[in-house]
Biopython code that builds the backbone (N, CA, C, O; Angstrom):
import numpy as np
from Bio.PDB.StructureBuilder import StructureBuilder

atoms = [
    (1, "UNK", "N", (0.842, -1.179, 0.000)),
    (1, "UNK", "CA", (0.000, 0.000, 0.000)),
    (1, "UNK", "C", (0.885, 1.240, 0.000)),
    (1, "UNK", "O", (1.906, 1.281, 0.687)),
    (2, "UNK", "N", (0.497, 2.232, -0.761)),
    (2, "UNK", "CA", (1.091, 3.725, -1.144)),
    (2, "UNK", "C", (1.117, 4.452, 0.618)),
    (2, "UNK", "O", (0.395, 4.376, 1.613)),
    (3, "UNK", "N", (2.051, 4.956, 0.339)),
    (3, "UNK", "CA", (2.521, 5.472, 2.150)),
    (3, "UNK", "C", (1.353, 6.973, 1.780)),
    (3, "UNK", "O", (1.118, 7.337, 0.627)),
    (4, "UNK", "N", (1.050, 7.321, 2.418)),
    (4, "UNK", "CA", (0.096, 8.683, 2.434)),
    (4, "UNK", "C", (0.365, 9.684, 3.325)),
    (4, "UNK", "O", (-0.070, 9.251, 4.392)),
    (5, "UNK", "N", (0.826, 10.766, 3.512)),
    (5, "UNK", "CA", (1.295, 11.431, 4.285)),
    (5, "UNK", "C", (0.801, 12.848, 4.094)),
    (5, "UNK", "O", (1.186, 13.227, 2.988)),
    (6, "UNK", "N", (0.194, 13.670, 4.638)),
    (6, "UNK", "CA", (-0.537, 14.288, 4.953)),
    (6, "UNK", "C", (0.539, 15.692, 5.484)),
    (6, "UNK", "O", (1.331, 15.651, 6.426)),
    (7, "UNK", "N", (0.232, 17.074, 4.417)),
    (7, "UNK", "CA", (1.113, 18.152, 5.389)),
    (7, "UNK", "C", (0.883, 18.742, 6.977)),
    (7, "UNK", "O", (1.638, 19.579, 7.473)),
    (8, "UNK", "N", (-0.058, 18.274, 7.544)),
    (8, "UNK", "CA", (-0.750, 17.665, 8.933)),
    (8, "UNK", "C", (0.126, 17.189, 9.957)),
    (8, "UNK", "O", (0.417, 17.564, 11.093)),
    (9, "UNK", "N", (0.584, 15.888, 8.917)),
    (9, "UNK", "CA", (1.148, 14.890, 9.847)),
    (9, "UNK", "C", (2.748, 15.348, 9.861)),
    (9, "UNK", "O", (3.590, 14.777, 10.554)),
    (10, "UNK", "N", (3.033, 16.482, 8.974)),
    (10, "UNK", "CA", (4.573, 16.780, 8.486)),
    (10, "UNK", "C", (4.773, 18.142, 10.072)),
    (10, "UNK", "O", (5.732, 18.655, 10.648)),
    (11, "UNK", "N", (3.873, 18.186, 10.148)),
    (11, "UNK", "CA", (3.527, 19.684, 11.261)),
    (11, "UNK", "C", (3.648, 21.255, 10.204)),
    (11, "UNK", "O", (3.967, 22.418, 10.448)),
    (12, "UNK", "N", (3.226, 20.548, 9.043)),
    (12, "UNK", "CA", (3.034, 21.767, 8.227)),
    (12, "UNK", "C", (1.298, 22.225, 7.922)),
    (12, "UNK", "O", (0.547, 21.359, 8.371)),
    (13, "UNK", "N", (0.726, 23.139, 7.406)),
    (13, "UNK", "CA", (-0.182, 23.534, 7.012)),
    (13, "UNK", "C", (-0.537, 24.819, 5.855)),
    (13, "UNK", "O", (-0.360, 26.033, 5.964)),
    (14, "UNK", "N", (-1.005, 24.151, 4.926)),
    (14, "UNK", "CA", (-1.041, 24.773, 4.061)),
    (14, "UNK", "C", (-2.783, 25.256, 3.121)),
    (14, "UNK", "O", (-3.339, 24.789, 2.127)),
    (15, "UNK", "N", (-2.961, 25.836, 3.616)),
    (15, "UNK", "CA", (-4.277, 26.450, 2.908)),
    (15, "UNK", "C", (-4.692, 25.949, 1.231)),
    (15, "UNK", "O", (-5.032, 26.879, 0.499)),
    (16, "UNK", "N", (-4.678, 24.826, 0.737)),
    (16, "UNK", "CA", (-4.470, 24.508, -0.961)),
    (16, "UNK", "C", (-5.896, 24.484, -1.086)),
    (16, "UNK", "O", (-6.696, 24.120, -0.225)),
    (17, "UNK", "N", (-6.184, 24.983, -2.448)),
    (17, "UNK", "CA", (-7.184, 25.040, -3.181)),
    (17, "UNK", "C", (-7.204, 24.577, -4.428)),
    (17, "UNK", "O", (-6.143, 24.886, -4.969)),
    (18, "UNK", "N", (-7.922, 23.969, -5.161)),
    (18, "UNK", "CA", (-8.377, 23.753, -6.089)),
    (18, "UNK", "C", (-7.647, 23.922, -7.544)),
    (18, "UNK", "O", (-8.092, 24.831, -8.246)),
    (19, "UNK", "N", (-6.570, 23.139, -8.069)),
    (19, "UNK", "CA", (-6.144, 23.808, -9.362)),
    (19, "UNK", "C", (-6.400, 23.006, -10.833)),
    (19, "UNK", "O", (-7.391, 22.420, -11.268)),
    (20, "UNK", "N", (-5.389, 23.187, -11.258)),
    (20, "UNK", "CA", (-6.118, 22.354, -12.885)),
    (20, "UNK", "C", (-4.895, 20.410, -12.728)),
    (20, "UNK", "O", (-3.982, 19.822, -12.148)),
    (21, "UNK", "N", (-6.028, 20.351, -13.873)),
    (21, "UNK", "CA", (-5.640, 18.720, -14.140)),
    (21, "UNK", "C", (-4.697, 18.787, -15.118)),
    (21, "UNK", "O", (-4.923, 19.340, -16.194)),
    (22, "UNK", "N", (-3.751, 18.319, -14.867)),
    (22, "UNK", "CA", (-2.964, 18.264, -16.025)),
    (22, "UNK", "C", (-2.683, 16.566, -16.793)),
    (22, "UNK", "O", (-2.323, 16.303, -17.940)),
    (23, "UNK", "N", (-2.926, 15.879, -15.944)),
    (23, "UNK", "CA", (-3.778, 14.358, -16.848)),
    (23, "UNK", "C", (-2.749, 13.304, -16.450)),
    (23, "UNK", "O", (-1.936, 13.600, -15.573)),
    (24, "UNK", "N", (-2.715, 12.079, -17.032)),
    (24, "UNK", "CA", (-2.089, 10.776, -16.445)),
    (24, "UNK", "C", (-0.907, 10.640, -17.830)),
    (24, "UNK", "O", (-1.112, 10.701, -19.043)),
    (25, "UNK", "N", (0.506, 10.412, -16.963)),
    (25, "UNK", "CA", (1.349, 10.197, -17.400)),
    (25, "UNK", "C", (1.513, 8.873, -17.243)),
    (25, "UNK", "O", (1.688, 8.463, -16.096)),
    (26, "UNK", "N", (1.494, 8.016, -18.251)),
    (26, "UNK", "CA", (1.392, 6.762, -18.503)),
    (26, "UNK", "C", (2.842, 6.477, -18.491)),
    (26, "UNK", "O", (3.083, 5.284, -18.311)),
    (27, "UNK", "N", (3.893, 7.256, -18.636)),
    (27, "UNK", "CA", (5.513, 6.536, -18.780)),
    (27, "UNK", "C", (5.278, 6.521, -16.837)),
    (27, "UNK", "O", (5.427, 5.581, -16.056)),
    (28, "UNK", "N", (5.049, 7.327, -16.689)),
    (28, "UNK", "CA", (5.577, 7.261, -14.624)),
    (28, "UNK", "C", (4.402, 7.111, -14.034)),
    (28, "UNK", "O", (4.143, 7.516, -12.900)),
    (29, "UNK", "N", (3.510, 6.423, -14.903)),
    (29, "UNK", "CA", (2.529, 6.105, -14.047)),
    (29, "UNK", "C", (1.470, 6.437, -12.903)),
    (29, "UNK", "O", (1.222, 5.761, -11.905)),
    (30, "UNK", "N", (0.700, 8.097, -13.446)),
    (30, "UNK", "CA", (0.511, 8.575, -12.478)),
    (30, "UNK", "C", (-0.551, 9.753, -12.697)),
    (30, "UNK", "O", (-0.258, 10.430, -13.682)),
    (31, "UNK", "N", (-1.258, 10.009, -12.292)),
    (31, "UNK", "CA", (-1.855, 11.231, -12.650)),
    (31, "UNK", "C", (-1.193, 12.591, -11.928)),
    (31, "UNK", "O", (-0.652, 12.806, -10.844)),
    (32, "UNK", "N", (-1.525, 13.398, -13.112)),
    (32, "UNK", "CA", (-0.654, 14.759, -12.655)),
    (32, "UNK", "C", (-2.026, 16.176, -12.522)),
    (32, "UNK", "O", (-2.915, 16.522, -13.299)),
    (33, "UNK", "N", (-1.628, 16.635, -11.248)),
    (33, "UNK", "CA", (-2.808, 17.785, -11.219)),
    (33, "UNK", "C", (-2.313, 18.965, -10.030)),
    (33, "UNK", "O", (-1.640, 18.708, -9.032)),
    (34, "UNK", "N", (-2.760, 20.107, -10.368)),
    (34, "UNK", "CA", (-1.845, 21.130, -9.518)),
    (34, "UNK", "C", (-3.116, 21.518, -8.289)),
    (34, "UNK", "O", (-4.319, 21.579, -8.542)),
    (35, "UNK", "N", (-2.562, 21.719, -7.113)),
    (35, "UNK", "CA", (-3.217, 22.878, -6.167)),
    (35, "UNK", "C", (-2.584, 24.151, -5.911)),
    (35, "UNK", "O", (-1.381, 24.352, -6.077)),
    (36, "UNK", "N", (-3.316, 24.899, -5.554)),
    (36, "UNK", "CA", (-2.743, 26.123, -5.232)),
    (36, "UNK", "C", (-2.778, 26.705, -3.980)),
    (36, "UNK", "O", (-3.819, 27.174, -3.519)),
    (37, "UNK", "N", (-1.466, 26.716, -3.250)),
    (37, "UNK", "CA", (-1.133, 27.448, -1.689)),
    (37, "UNK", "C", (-1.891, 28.860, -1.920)),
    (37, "UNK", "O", (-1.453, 29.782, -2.608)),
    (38, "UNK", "N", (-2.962, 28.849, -1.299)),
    (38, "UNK", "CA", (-3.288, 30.555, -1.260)),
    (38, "UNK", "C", (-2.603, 31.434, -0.462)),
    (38, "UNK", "O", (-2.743, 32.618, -0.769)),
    (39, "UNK", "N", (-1.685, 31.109, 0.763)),
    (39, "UNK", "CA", (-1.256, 31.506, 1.443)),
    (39, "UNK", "C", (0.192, 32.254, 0.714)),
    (39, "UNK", "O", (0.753, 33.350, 0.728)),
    (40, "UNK", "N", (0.316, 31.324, 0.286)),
    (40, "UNK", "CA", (2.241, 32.135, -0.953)),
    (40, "UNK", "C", (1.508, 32.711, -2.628)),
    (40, "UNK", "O", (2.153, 33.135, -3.587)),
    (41, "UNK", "N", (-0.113, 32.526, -2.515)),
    (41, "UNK", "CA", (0.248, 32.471, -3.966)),
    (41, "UNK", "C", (1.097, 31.197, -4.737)),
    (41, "UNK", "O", (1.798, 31.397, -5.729)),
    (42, "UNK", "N", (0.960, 30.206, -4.271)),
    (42, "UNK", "CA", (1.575, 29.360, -4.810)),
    (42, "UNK", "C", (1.422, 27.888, -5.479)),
    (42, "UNK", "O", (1.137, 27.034, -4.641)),
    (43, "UNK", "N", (1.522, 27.510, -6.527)),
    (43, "UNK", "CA", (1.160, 26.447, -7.242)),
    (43, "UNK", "C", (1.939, 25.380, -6.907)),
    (43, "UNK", "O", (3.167, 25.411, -6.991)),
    (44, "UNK", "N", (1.277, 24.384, -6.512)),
    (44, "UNK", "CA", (1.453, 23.473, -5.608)),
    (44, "UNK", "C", (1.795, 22.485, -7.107)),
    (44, "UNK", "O", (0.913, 22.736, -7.928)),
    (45, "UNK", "N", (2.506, 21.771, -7.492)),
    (45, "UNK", "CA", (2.324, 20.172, -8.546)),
    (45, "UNK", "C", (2.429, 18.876, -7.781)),
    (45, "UNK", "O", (3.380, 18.334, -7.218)),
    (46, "UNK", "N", (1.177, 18.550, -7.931)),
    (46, "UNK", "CA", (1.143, 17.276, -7.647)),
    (46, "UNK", "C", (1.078, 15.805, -8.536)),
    (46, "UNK", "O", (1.017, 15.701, -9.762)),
    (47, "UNK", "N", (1.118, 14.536, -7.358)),
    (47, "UNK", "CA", (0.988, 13.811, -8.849)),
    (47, "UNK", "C", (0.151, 12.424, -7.548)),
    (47, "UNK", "O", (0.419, 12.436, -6.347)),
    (48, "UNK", "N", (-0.932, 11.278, -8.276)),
    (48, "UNK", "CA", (-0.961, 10.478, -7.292)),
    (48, "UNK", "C", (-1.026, 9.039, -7.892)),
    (48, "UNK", "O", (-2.055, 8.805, -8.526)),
    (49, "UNK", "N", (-0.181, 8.114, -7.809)),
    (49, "UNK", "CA", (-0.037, 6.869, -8.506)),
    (49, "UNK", "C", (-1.609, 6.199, -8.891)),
    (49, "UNK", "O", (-2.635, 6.275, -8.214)),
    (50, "UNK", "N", (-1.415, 5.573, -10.127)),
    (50, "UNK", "CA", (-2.716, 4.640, -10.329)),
    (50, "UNK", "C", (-2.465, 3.689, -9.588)),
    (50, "UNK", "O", (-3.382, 2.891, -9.777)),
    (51, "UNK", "N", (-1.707, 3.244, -8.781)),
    (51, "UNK", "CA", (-2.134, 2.121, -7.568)),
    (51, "UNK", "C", (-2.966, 2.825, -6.583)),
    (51, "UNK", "O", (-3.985, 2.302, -6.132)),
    (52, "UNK", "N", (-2.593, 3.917, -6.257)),
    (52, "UNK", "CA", (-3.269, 4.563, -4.794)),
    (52, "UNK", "C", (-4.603, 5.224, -5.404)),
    (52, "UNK", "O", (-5.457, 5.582, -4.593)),
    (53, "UNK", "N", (-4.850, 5.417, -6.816)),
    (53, "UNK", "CA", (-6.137, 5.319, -7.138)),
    (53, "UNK", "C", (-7.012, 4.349, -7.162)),
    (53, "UNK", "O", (-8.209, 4.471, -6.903)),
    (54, "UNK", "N", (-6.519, 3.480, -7.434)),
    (54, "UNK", "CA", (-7.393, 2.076, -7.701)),
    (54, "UNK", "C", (-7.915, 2.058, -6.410)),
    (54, "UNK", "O", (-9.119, 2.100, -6.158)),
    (55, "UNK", "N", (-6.406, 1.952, -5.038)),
    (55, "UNK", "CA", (-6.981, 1.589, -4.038)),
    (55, "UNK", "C", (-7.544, 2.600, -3.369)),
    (55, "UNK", "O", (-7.773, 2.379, -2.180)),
    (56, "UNK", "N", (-7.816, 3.593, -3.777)),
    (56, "UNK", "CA", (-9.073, 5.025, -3.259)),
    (56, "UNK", "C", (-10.455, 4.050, -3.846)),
    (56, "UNK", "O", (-11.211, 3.358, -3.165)),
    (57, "UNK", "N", (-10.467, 4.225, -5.004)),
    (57, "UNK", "CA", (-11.768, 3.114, -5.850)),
    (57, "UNK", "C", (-12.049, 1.554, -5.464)),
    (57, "UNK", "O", (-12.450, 0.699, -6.254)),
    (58, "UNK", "N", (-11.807, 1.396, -4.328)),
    (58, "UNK", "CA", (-11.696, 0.480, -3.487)),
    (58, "UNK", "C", (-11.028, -1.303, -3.961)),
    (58, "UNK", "O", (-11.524, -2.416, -3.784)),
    (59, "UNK", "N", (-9.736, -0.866, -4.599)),
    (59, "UNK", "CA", (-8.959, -1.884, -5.134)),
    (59, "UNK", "C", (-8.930, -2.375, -6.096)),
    (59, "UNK", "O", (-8.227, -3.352, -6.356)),
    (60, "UNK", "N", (-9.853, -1.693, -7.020)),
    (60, "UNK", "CA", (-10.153, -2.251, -7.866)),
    (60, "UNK", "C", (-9.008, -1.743, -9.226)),
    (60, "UNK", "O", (-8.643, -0.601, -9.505)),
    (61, "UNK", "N", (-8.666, -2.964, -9.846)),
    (61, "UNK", "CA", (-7.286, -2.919, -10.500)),
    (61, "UNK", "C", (-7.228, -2.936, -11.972)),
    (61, "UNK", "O", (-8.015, -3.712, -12.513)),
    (62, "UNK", "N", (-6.603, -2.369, -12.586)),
    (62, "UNK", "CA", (-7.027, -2.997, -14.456)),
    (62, "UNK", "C", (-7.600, -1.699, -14.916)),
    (62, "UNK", "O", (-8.425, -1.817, -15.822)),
    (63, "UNK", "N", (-7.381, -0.628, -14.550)),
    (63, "UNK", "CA", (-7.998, 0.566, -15.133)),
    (63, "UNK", "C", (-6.886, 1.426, -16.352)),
    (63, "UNK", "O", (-5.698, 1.748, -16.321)),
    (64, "UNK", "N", (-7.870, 1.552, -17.257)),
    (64, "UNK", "CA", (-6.941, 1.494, -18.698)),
    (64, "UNK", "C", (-6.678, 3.173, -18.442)),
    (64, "UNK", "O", (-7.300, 3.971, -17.741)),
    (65, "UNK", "N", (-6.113, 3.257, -18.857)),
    (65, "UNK", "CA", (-5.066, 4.675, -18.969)),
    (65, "UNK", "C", (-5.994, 5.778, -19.300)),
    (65, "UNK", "O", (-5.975, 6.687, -18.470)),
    (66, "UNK", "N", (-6.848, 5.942, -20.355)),
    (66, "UNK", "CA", (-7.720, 6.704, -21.100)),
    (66, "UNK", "C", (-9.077, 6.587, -20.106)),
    (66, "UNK", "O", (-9.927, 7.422, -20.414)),
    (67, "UNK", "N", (-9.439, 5.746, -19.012)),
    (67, "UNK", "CA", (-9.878, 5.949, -18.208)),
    (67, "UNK", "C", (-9.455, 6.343, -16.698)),
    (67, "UNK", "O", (-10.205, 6.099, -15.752)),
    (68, "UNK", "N", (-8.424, 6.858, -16.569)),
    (68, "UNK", "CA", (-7.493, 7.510, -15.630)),
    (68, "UNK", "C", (-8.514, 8.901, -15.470)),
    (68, "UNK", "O", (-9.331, 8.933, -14.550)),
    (69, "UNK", "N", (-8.402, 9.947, -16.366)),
    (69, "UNK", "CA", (-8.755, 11.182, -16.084)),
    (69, "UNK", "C", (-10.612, 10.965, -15.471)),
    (69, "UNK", "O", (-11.120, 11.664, -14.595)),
    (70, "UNK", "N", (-11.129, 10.134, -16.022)),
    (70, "UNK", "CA", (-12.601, 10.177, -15.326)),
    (70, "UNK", "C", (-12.767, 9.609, -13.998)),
    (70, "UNK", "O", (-13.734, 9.798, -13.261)),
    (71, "UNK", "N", (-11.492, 8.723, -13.694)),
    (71, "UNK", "CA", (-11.716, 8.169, -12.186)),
    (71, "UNK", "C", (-11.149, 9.151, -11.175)),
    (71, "UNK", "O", (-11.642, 9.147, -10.047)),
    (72, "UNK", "N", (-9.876, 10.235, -11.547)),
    (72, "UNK", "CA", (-9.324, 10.899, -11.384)),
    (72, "UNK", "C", (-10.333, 12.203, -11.032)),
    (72, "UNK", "O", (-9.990, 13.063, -10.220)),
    (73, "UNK", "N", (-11.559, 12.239, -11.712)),
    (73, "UNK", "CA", (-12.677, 13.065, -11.375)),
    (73, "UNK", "C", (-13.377, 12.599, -10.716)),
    (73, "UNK", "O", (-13.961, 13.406, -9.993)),
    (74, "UNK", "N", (-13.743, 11.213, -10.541)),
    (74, "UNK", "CA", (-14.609, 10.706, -9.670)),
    (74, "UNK", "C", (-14.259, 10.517, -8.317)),
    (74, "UNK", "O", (-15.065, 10.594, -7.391)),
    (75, "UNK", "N", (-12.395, 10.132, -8.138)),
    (75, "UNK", "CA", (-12.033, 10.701, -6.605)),
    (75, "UNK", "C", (-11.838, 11.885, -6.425)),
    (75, "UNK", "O", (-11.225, 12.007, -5.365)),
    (76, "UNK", "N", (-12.071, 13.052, -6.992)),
    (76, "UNK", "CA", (-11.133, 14.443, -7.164)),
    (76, "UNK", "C", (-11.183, 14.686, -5.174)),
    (76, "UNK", "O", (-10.258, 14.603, -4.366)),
    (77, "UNK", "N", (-12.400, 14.941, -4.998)),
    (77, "UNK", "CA", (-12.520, 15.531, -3.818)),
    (77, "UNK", "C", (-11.654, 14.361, -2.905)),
    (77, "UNK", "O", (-10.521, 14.722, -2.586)),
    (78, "UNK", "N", (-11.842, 13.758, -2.706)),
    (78, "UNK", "CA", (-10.984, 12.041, -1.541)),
    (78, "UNK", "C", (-9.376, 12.437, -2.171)),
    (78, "UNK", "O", (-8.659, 12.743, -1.219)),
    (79, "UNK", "N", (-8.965, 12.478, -2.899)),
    (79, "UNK", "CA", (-7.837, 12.769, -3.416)),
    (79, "UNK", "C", (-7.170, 14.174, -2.977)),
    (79, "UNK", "O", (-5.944, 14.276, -2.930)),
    (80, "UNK", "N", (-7.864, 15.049, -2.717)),
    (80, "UNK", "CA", (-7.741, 16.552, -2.536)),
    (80, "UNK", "C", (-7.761, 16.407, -1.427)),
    (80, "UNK", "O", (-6.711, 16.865, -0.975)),
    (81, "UNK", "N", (-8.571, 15.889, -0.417)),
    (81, "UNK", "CA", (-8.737, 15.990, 1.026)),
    (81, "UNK", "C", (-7.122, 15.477, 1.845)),
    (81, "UNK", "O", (-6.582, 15.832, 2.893)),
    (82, "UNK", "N", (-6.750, 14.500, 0.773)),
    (82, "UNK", "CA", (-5.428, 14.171, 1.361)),
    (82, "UNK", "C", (-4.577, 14.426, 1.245)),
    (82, "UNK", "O", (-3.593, 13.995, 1.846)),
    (83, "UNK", "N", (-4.633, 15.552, 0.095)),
    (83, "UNK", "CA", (-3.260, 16.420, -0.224)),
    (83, "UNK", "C", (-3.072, 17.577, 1.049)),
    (83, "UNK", "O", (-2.017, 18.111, 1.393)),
    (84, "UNK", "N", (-4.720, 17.825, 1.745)),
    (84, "UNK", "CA", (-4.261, 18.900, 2.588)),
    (84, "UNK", "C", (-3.502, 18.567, 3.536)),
    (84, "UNK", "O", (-3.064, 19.422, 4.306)),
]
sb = StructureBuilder()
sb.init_structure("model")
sb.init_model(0)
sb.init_chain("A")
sb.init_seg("    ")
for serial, (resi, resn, name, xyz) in enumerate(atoms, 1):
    if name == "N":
        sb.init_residue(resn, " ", resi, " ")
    sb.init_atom(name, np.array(xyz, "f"), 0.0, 1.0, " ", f" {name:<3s}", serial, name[0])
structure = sb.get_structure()
């Protein structure tokens, strides 16, 4: 299982909001999507493996690439909650 770590648990906190998708990189395996620190003005890049998606989508495995960005919308919020 994908280690999950939380800027919480780092004793950091960061105000992130909402940014754009920038889509699943199939060489590194991963979807790529930005938040933004409101606090710096700052654009956060993130990225979160299709394993730790699947297992957000409750394990379920075999999800084709071109269906990345719609599951990627369907966890957006569960995905976001754990970036804070």
């Amino acid at each position: 299982m994908d280690a999950i770590l939380r800027a919480s648990e780092l004793g950091a906190s960061m105000p992130l909001v909402r940014g754009q998708i920038i889509g699943y990189d199939a060489t590194l395996m991963v979807f790529e999507f930005t938040m933004i620190d409101k606090a710096v003005t700052a654009v956060v890049e993130c990225q979160i493996s299709s394993v730790a998606m699947d297992q957000l989508a409750g394990g379920r495995k075999g999800t084709m690439p071109v269906e990345r960005e719609a599951q990627f919308l369907h966890l957006r919020h569960a995905i976001e909650r754990i970036a804070f």
